[in-house]
N, CA and C of each residue as an Amber inpcrd file, in Angstrom:
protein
   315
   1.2010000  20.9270000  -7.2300000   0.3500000  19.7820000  -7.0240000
  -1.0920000  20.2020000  -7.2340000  -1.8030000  19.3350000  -7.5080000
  -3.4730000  19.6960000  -7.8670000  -4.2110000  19.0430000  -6.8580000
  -5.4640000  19.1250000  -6.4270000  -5.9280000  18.6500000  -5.5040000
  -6.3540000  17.3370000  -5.7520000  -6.2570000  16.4880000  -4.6130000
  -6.2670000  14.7250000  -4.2930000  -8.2650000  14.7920000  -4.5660000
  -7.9040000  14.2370000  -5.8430000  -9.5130000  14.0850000  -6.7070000
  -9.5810000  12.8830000  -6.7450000  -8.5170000  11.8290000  -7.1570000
  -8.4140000  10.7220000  -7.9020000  -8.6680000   9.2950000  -6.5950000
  -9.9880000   8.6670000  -6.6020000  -9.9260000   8.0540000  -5.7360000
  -9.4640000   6.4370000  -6.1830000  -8.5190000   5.5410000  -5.1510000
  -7.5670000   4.6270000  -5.6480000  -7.3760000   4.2080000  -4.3010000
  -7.6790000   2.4470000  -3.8010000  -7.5920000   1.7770000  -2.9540000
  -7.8630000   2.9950000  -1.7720000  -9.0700000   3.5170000  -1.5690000
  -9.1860000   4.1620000  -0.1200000  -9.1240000   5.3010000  -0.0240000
  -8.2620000   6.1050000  -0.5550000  -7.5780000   7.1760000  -0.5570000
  -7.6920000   7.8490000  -1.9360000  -7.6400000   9.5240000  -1.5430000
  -7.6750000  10.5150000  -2.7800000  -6.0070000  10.8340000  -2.8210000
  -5.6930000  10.6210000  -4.1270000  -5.0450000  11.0470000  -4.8240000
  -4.5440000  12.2420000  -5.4970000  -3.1770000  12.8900000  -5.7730000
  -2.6510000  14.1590000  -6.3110000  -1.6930000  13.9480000  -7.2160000
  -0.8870000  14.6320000  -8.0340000  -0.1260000  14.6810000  -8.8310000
   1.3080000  15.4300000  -8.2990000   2.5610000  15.1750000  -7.9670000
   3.1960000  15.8230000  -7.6410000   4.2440000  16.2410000  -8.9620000
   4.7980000  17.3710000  -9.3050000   5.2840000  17.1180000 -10.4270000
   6.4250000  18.5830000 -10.4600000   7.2980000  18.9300000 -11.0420000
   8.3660000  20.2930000 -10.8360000   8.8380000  20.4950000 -12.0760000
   9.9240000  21.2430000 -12.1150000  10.2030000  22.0480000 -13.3730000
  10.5190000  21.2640000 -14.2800000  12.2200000  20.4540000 -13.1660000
  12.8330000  19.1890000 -13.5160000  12.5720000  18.0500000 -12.6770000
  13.0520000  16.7400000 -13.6780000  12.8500000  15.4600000 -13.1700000
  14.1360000  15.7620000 -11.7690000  15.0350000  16.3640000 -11.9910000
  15.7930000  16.4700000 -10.9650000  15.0640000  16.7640000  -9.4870000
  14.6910000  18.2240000 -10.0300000  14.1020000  18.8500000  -8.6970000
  13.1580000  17.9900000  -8.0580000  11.4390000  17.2330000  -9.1690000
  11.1080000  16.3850000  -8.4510000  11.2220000  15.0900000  -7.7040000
  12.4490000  14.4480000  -8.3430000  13.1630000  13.1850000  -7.3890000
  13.7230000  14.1490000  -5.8770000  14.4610000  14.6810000  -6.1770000
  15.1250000  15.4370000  -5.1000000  14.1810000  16.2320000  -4.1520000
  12.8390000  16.4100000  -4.3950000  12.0480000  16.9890000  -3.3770000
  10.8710000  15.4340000  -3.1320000  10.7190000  14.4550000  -3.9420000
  10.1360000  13.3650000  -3.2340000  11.1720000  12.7090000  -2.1510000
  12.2740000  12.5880000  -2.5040000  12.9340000  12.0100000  -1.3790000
  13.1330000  12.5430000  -0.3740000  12.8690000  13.9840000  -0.3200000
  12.6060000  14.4950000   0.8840000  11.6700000  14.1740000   1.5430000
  10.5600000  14.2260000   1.0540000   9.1880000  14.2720000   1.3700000
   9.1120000  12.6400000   1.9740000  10.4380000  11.7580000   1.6840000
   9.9720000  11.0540000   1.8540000   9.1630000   9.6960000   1.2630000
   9.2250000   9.9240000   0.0990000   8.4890000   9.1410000  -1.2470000
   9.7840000   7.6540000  -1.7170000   9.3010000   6.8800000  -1.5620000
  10.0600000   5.6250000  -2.3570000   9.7720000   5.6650000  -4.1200000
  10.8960000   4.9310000  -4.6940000  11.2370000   5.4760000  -5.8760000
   9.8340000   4.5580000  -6.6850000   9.5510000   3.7300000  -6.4530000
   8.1790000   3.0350000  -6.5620000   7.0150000   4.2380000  -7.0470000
   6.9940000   5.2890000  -6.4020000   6.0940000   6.0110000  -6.5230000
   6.0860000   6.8460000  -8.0210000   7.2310000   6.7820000  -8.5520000
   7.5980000   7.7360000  -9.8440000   6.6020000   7.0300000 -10.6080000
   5.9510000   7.9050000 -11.4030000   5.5400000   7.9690000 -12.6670000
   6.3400000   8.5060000 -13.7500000   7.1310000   7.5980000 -14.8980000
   7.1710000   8.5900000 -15.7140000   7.6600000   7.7690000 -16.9110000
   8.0980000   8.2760000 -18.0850000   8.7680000   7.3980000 -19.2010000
   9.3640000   6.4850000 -18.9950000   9.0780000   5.3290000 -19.3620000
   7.8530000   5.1180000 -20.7020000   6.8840000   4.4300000 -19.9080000
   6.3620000   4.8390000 -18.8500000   5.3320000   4.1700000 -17.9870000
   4.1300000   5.2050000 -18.4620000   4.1410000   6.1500000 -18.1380000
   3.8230000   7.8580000 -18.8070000   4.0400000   8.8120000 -19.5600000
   3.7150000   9.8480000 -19.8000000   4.3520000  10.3880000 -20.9120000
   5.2250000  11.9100000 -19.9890000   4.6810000  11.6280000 -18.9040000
   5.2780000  12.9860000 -18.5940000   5.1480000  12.8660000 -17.0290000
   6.6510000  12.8120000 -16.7840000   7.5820000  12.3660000 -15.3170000
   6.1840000  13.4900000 -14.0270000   5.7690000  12.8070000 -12.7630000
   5.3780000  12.9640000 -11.9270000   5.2650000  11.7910000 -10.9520000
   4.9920000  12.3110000  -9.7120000   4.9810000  10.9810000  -8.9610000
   3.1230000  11.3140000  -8.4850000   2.7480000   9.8540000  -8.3550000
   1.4150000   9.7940000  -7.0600000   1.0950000  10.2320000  -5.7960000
   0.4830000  11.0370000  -5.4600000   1.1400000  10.8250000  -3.9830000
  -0.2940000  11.6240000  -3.1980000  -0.6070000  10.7280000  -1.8610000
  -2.1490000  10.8780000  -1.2050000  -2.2790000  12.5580000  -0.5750000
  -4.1040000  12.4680000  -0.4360000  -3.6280000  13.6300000   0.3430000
  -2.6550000  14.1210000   1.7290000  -2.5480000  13.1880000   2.3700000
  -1.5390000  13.2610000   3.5340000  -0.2610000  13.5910000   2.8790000
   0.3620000  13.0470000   1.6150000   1.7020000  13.3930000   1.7390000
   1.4160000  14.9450000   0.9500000   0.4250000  14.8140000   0.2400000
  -0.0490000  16.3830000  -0.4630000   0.1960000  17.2900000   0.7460000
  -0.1880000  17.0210000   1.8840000  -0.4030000  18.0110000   2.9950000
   0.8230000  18.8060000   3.6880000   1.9490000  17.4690000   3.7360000
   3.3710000  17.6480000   3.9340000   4.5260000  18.4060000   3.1640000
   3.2810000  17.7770000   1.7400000   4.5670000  18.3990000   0.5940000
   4.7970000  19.8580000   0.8600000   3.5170000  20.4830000   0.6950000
   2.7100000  22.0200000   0.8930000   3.2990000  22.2970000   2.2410000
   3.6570000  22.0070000   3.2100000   4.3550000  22.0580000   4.2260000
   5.7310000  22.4140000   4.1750000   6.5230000  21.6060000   3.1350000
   7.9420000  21.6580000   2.7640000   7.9270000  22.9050000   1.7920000
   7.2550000  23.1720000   0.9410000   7.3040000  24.5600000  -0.1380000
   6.5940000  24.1200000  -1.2400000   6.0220000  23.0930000  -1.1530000
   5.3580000  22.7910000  -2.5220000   4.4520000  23.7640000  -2.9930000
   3.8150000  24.0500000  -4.2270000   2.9900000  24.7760000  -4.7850000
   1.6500000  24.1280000  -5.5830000   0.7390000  25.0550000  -4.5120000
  -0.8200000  24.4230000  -4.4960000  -1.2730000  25.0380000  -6.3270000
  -1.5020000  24.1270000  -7.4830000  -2.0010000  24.3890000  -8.6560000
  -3.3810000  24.0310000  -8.9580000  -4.0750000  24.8170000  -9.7470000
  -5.5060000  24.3610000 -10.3070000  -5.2180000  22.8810000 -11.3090000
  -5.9500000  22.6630000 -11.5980000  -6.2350000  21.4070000 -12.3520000
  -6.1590000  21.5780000 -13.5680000  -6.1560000  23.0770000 -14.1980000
  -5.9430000  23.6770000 -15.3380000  -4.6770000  23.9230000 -15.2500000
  -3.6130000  23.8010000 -14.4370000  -2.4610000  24.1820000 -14.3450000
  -1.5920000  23.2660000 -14.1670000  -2.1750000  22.4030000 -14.1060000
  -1.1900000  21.0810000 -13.2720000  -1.5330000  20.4110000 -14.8070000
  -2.1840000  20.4350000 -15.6610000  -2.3100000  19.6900000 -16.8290000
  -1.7440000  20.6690000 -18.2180000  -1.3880000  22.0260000 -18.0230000
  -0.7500000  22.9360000 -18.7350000   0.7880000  22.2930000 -18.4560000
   1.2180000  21.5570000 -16.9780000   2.8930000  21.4230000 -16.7370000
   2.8750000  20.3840000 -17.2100000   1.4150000  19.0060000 -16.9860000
   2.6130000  17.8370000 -17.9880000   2.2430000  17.8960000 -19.3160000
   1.4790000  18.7930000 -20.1800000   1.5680000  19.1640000 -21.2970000
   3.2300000  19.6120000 -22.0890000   3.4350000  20.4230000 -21.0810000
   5.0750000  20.9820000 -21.4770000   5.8370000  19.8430000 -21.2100000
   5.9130000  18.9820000 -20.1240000   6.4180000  17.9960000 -20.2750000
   6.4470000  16.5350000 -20.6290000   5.2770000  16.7420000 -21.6310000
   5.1040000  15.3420000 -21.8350000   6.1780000  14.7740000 -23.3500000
   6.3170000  13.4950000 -22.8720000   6.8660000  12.8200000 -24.2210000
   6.4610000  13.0390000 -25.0290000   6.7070000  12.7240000 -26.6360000
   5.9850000  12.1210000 -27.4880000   5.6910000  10.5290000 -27.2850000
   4.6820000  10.2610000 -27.9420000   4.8170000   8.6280000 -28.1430000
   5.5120000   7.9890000 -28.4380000   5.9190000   8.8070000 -29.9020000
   6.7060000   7.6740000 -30.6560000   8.4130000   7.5980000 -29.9590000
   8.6200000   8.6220000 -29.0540000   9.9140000   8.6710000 -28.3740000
   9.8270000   7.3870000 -27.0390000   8.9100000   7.5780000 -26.4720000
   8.9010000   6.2570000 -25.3420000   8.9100000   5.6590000 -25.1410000
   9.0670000   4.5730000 -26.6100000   9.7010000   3.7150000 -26.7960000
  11.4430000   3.5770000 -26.6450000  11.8320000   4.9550000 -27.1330000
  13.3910000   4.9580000 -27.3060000  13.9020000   5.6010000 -25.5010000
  13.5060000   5.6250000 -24.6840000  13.2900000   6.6850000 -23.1020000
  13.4040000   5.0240000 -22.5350000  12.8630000   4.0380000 -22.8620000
  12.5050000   3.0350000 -21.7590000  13.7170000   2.3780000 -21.9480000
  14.7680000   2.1340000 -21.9150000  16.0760000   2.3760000 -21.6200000
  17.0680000   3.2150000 -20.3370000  15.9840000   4.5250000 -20.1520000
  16.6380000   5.7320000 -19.4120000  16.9830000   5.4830000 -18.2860000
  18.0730000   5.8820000 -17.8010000  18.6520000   5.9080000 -16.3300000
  17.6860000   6.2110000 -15.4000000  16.9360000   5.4330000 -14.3170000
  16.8740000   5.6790000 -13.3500000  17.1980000   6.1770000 -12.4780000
  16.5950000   7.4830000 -12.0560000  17.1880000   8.1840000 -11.2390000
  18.1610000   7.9210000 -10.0100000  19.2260000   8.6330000 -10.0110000
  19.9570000   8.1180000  -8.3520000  19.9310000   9.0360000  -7.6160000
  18.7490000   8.4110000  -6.5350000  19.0850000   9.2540000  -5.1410000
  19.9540000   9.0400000  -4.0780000  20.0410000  10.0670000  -3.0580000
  21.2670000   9.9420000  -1.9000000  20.8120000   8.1450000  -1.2610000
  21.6370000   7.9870000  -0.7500000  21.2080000   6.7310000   0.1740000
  20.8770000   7.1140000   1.4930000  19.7620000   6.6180000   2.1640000
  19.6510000   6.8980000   3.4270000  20.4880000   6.7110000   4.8570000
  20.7320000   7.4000000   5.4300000  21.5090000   7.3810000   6.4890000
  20.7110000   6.6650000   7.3970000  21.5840000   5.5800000   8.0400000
  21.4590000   4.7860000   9.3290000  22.4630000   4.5910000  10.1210000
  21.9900000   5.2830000  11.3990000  23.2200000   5.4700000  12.4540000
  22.5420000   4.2770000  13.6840000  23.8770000   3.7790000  13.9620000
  23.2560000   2.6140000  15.1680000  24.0900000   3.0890000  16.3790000
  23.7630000   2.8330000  17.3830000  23.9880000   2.9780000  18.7780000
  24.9380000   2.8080000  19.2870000
C-alpha cells in the first residue's frame, strides 16, 4: 500500500493492491472491505481496491506491506491491462468471496 495522499469526500486515501487479484480479494475481505470497493477491469486498468487511512492502518496491522509511491506505481505498471483488452475483460467474472457467517441466538 502507498501512503493515503489522495484526498476524496473528507478523507485521505491509499491504494491497496497484491501479487494476485486472488490474494487481494481474499485479504480485502478480511480486512473487511465490501466488494464495492474493487477497482479494476475495465473500470481500471490494473485490479486494486480504495481504501482510507484507517483501513490502511488495519491492513498494516494484518501483514500488509508499507510501499513508496515509486513502488506502488512500478506494481500496477506490471499489472496493468492494455486498453485495447478492456474492452474484451468487461465481461470477467466477478470475483467470489466466502459468504459471511451469521450465527443467531
Amino acid at each position: 500500500m502507498d501512503e493515503p495522499l489522495w484526498s476524496w469526500q473528507g478523507r485521505k486515501w491509499c491504494h491497496l493492491m497484491a501479487d494476485t487479484q486472488e490474494e487481494l480479494h481474499r485479504f480485502a475481505f478480511g480486512l473487511g472491505l465490501q466488494l464495492s470497493s474493487y477497482q479494476g477491469p475495465p473500470k481500471t486498468s490494473a485490479p486494486h481496491y480504495d481504501i482510507t487511512g484507517f483501513e490502511r492502518n488495519r491492513a498494516v496491522r494484518m501483514g500488509a506491506l508499507e510501499v513508496s509511491r515509486r513502488e506502488i506505481v512500478a506494481l500496477f505498471r506490471s499489472q496493468r491491462v492494455p486498453r485495447s483488452q478492456l474492452a474484451d475483460r468487461s465481461s470477467s467474472v466477478v470475483p467470489s468471496l466466502p459468504q459471511r457467517r451469521t450465527f443467531s441466538r
